[in-house]
N, C-alpha and C positions, 0 to 999 in steps of 0.2 A: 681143211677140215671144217664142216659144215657146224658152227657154234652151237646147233641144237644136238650134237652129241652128247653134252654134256647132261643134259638131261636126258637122255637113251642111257647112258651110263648108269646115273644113279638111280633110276627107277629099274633097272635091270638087277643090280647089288642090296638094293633098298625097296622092293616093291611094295611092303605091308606099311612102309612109314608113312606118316600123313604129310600130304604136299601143302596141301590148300584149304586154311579154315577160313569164314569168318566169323570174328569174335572169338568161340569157343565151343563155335561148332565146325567141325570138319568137313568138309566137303569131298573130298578126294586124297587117295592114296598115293605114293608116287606111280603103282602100276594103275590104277583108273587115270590117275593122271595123264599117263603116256598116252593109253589107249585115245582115249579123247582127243589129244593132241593128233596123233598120226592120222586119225580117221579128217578130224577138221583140214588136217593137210591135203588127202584126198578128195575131200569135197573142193577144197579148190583150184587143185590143178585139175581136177575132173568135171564135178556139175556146174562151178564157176569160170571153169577152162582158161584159167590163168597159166601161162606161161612162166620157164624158169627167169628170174630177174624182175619180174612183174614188183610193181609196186601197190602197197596195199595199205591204208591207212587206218589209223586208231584215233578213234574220238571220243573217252569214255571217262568215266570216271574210274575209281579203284573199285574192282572187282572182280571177283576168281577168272571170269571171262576175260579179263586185259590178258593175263597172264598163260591162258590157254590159246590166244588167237595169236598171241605175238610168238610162242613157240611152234603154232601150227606152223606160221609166216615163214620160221625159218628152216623147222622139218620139209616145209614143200617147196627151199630152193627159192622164195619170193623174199622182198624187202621188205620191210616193216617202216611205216612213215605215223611214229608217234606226233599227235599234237596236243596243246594246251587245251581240257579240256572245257576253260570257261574261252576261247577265243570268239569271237562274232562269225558270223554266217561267212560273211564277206572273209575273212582270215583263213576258215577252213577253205573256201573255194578258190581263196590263193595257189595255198600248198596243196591242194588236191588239182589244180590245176598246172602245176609247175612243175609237181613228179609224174604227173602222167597215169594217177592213178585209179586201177580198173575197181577195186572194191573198197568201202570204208566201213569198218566194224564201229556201231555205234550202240551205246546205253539210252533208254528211253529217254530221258531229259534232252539227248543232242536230236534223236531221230528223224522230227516232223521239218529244223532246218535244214540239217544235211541231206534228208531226202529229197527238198526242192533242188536239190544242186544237179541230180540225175535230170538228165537233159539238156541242163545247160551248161556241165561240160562235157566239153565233145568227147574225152576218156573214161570217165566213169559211169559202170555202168550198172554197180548196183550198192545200196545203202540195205548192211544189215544190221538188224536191233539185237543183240546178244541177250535179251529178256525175253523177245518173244518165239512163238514155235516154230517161224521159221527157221531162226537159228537151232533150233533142236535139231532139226529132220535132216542139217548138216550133217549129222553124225550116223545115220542112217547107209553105211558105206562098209567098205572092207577099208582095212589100215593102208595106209601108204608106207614104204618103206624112207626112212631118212635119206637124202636128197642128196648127191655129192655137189658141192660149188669149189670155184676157185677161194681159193685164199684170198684175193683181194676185192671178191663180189661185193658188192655194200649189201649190210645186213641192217643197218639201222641211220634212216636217214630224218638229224634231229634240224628242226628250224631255228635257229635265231632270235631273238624275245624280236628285234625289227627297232631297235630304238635309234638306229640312224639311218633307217631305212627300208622299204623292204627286206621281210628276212630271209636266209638264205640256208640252204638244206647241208648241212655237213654229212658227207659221206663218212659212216663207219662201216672198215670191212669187216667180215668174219674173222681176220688175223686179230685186226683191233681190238674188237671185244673179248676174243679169248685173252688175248695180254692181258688185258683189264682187270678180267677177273683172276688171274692168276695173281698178280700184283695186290690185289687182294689178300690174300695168304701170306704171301711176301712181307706186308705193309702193315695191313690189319689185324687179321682173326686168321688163327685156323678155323675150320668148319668139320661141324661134324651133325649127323644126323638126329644129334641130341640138341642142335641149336636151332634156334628161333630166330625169322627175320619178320618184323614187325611193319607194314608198307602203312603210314604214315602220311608221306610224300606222294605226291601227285607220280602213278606210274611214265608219266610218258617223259620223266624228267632222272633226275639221277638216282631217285630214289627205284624206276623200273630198273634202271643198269644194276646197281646193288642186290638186286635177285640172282644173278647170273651166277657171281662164286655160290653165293647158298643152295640155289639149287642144284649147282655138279655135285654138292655134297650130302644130297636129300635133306636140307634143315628144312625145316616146317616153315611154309610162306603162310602168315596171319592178314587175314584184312580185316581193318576192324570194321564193325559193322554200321560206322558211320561213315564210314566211304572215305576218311580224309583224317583229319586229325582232330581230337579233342581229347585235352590235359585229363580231366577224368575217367575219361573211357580209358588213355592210358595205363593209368595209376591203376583201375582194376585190374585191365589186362596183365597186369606185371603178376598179381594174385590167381592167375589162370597157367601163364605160361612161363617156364626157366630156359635161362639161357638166351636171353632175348638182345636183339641188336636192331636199331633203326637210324632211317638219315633223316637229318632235320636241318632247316634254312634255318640260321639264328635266331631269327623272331619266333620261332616255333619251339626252340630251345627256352626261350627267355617266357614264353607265357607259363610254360611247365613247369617251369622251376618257379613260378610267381605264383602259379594256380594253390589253392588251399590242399585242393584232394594229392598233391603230391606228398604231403606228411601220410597219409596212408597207402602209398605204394609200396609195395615190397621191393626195396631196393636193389638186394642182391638178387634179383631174377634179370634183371639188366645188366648185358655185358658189355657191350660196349655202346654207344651214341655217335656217329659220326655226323659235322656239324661245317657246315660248309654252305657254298652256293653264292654266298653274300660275307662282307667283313662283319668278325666277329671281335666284340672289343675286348681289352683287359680284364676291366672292372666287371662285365657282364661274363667272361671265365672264370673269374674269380668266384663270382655269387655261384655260378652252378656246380663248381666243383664244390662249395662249402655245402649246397642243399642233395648234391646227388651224388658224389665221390668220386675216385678217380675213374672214370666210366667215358670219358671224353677227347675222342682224337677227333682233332683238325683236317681237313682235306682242302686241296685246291686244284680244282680242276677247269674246263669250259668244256661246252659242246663239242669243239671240235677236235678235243683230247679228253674225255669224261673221266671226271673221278682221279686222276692222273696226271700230277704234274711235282705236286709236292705235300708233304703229310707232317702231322707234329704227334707223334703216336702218344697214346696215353700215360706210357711210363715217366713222359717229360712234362706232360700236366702237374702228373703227382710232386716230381721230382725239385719240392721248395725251397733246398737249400744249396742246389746250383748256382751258383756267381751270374749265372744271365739269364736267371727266371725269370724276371717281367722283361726283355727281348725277346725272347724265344715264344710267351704267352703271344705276346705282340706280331709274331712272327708265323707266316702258315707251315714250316718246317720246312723240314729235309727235301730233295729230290725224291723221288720215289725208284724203285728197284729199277734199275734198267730206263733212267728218264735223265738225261741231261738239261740242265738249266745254265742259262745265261742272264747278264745284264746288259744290256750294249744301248751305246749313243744314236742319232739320228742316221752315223754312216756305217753302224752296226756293229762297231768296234767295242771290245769287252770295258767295262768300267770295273775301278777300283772297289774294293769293299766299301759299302756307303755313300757310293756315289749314285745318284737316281738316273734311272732310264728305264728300257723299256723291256720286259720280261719275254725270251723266247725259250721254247723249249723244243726237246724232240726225243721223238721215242718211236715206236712199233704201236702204240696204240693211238698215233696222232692219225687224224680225219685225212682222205686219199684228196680230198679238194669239196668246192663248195659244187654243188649240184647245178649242172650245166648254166655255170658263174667261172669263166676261166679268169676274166677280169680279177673278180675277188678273189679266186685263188691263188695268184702268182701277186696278191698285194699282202695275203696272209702266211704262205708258203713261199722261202726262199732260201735255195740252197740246203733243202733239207730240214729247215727250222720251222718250227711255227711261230709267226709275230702274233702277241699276244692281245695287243691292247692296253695292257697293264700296265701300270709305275710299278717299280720296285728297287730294290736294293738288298743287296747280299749280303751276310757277315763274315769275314774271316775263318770263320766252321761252317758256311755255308746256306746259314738259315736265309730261305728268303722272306722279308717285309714286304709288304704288297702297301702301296702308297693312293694310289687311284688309279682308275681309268683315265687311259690318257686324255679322253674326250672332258673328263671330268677335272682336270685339273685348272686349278685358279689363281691366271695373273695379274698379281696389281700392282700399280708402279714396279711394273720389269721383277717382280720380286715373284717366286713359285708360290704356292700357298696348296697345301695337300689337303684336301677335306676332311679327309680321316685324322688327319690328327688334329683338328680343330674338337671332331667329333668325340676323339677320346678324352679331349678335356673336358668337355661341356658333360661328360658321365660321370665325372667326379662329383657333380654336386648331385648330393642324395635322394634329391626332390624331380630328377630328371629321369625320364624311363625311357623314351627314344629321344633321338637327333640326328636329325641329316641336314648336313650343307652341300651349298650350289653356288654358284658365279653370279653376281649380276652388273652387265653394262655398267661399265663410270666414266665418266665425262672426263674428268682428270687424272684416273687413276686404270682407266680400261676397263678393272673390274672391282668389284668388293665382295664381299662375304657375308651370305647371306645364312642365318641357321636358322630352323624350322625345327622347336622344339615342344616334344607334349610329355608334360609332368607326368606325375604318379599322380593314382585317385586322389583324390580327395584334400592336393597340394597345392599352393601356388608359388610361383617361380618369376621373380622377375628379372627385367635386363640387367640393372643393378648388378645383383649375386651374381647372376652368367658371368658378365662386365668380371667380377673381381678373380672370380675362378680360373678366366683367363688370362687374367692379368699375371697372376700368383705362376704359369705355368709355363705360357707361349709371349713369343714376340707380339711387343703389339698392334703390329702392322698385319696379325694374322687374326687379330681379334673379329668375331662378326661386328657389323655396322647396325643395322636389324636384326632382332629375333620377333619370328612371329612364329607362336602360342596356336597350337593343334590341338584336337581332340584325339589323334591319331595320326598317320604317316600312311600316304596310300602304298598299297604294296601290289605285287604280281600274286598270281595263284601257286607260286614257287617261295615266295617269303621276302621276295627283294622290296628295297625300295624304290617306289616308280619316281627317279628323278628329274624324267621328264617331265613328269607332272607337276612336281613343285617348281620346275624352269617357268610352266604355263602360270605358275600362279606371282610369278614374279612381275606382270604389268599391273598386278594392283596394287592401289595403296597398303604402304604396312598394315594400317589400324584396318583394312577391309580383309586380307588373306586370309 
């Protein structure tokens, strides 16, 4: 079944409800919404004479158009190849060079680079601006009707951030993402055409996949009208629209709950927040369930299982007087409906409760392999599982702790050293607002520990206090050696933290980082 049924469905049951606003103007119905879609599907297996399988790519910022082009993508039988839409010239013509792809729907801001790329790669062969009237005159057609595919066609082929190397395209099929979003339901929310999805998050990332269940169920897709995220514009929106649901990368979480204009949100117009992508700490669930209520489940997923892997649903946020409430906060939850999880050693072998290794899982919505990467794939896929990357460890009930990336973890004198829980100490002291730790070379020791810490406004924080915070908490062999003092923590256009970056900045001297 071709995953854009879902929306034939609900615009079929649901025609007069509105699909698509921004802000708190509407744009489209779910039935203008179909029409549109179908027609833009016929423009491109017809005036753009795209093939069924054809890949097709998206470089755009948030707006009604993402969301129109990537269901044409899948009504006309074609792959949809989301990308980052701040990546460099050079990154798009990577993955536009790697999927083979004939067209790239782009928003004015990406246009004038993407455009240079027709001609010089040998496959693409046309760059359209979704602003301007060429893209209109797409719709100048008769409908196309929905497309049948196989079940394990790839309908959405996501890249990689590339932080150990070139990145690599995960195949998801059409089976895949209907899992997905069914597991949704399962997991999260019911849906109903009384609910609001709030797109927040950069579409081409998990925040586009999170459209899927809501719209099989006609909820209203909102973009806000600043294309991306801001705490204010939120806190309004909450006074425009009920029922509302959005995903947010932690730091995206943590500015909103820190923003002022959140005392004037209507709170109960928010139903749920899901909050993922990156570790989310104790201390900083604690502060947002006290400023926004129980409104917050946990997700853990990756690319090339989106959304889906394991969840800490809201009722166990709430739920304070549970005997393993600060484990379970600590903890990204459960399995998710139909998702097996494991821990296993270096020869793949299952670990005890609490014993650290390495996170595999498997499911019906795991990625069919890396995009003509068979290497990568039979290093990530085995036996059916997917190897994760991840540290982690399990509880006795199940809950998985996510420890680090395995790339990320740090040894010194032969001893492990988890960066994350370095990091949830150093959030203890009240003067700290981020922290990320990294490895650095030691002569005697292999490595040491390095944290990269930037206060609250208007605070100062020194080694010292850190020093005693962790003294009071962790071993002191886990203690950092340096702290150096940030304005901020650089991040991705997703909310992570780029620890590559702070690796690059480990050859200066402390007092110069």
């Amino acid at each position: 079944m071709n995953v854009g049924y879902f929306l034939a469905s609900a615009a079929r049951s649901f025609p007069e409800c509105p699909a698509i606003s921004v802000g708190t103007e509407c744009r489209a119905s779910y039935a203008q919404f179909m029409l549109r879609v179908s027609r833009l599907a016929a423009a491109l297996r017809g005036r753009l004479n795209l093939q069924p399988g054809d890949r097709v790519g998206l470089a755009m910022k948030n707006c009604p158009q993402y969301l129109e082009a990537l269901y044409a993508i899948w009504h006309a039988g074609l792959c949809a190849v989301p990308m980052n839409a701040r990546l460099h010239a050079r990154e798009f013509g990577h993955i536009l060079q790697d999927t083979a792809a004939r067209v790239c729907f782009v928003t004015a801001d990406l246009a004038q680079p993407l455009a240079s790329l027709v001609g010089e790669l040998p496959d693409l062969r046309q760059v359209v601006c979704v602003e301007d009237r060429d893209y209109e005159r797409l719709f100048d057609t008769h409908a196309l009707d929905l497309q049948n595919v196989a079940d394990e066609s790839p309908a959405w082929l996501f890249y990689t951030s590339g932080t150990t190397g070139r990145p690599k395209g995960a195949m998801l099929s059409h089976r895949a993402l209907r899992g997905m979003a069914l597991r949704y339901y399962a997991d999260v929310d019911q849906v109903s055409e009384a609910d609001c999805m709030l797109h927040v998050a950069p579409l081409s990332h998990a925040g586009g996949l999170f459209a899927l269940p809501h719209m099989a169920r006609a909820s209203h897709q909102v973009i806000p009208a600043s294309h991306g995220f801001d705490p204010a514009e939120i806190s309004e929106l909450t006074r425009r629209h009920d029922n509302m649901a959005f995903f947010a990368a932690p730091t995206m979480l943590m500015r909103l709950v820190d923003h002022p204009s959140i005392g004037r949100a209507r709170l109960d117009a928010i139903r749920t927040i899901v909050y993922g992508g990156a570790p989310m700490y104790v201390e900083d669930i604690k502060r947002a369930l006290q400023t926004i209520g129980p409104r917050l489940l946990g997700g853990y997923g990756q690319g090339e299982m989106p959304n889906t892997i394991t969840a800490l649903p809201k009722r166990m946020h709430a739920d304070v007087g549970h005997p393993h409430y600060e484990q379970r906060l600590a903890s990204v939850g459960m399995a998710r409906t139909g998702v097996e999880v494991r821990v296993v050693d270096d020869s793949g072998r299952d670990l005890a409760p609490g014993e650290v290794g390495e996170v595999i899982a498997r499911s019906d919505v795991c990625m069919t392999g890396y995009w003509r990467n068979p290497e990568a794939t039979a290093q990530a896929l085995r036996d059916g599982w997917l190897y994760t990357g991840d540290l982690g460890c399990l509880s006795t009930d199940g809950f998985l702790t996510l420890k680090d990336r395995s790339k990320d973890l740090i040894i010194s004198g032969g001893s492990n050293i988890y960066p994350r829980e370095v990091e949830e100490v150093l959030l203890l002291h009240p003067d700290v607002l981020e922290v990320s730790v990294v490895g650095r070379q030691h002569a005697d020791w292999g490595e040491e520990v390095v944290a990269f810490v930037v206060p609250r406004a208007g605070k100062v924080v020194t080694a010292e206090a850190l020093d005693s915070v962790c003294l009071a908490h962790i071993a002191r062999f886990k203690r950092p050696k340096p702290y150096r003092f940030l304005a901020a923590l650089p991040k991705s256009n997703y909310g992570k933290v780029l620890k590559t970056e702070l690796r690059s900045r480990l050859s200066l001297p402390d007092e110069q980082a």
